[in-house]
C-alpha positions as CSV (number, residue, x, y, z in Angstrom):
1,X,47.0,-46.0,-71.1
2,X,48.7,-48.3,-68.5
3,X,46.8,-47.9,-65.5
4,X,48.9,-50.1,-63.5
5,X,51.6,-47.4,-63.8
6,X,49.1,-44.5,-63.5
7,X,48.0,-46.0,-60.3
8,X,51.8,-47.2,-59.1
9,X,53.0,-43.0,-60.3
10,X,49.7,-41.3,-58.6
11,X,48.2,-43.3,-55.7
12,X,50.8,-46.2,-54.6
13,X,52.2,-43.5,-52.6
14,X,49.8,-44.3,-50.1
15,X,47.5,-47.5,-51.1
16,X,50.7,-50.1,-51.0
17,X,51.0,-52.6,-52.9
18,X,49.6,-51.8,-56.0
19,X,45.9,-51.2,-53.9
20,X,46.6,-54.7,-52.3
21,X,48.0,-53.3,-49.0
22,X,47.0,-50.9,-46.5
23,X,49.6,-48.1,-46.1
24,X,49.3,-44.4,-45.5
25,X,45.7,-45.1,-47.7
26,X,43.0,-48.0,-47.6
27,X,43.5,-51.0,-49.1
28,X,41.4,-50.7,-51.9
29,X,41.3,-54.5,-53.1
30,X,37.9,-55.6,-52.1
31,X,36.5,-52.4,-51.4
32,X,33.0,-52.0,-51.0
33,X,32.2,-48.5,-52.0
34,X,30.7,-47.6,-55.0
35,X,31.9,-46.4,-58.3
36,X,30.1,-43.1,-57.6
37,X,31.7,-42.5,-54.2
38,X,35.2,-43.6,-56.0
39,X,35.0,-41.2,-58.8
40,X,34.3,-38.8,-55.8
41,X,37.0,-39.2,-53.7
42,X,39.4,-39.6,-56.6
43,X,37.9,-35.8,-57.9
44,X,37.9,-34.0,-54.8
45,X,40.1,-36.1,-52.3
46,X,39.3,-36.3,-48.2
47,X,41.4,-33.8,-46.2
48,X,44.1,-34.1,-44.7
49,X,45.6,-37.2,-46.6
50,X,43.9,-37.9,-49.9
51,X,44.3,-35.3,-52.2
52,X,42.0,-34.4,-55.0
53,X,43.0,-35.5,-58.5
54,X,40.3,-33.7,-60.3
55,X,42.4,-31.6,-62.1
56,X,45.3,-34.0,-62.7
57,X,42.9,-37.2,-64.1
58,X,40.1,-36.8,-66.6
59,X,37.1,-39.2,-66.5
60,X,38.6,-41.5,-68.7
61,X,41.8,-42.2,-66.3
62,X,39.5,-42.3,-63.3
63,X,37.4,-44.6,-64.6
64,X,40.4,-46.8,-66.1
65,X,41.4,-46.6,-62.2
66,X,38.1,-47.5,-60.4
67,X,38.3,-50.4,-63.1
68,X,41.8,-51.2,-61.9
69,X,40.6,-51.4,-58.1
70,X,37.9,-53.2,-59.2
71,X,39.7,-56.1,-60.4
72,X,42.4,-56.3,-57.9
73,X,42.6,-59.8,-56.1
74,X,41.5,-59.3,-52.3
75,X,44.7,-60.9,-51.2
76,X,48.2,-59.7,-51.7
């Protein structure tokens, strides 16, 4: 799986450069919030602007993403 282009495909939309970069989404590159609240928000999203992928990612590809955030440098 390359997650880097799952991400880029899926959630760049918003979270600019590649997570680095606030845009329409958080930056996610530093992010505080736990794995558990991650794998949250990526299954059921936050109205009105994050939509939920629960149906689109399984648990492997969300946690191949939370991994990806995880190891993003903080600066861009």
């Amino acid at each position: 799986m390359d997650v880097a282009k799952l991400f880029a495909t899926t959630c760049g939309w918003c979270h600019e450069g590649g997570g680095r970069k606030q845009g329409r989404g958080p930056k996610l590159a530093g992010t505080d919030k736990s794995d558990a609240f991650m794998v949250t928000r990526i299954k059921q999203g936050k109205p009105p602007g994050m939509p939920a992928f629960g149906k689109s990612f399984n648990d492997e590809q969300i946690q191949a993403i939370i991994s990806y955030i995880r190891a993003l440098p903080d600066t861009p």
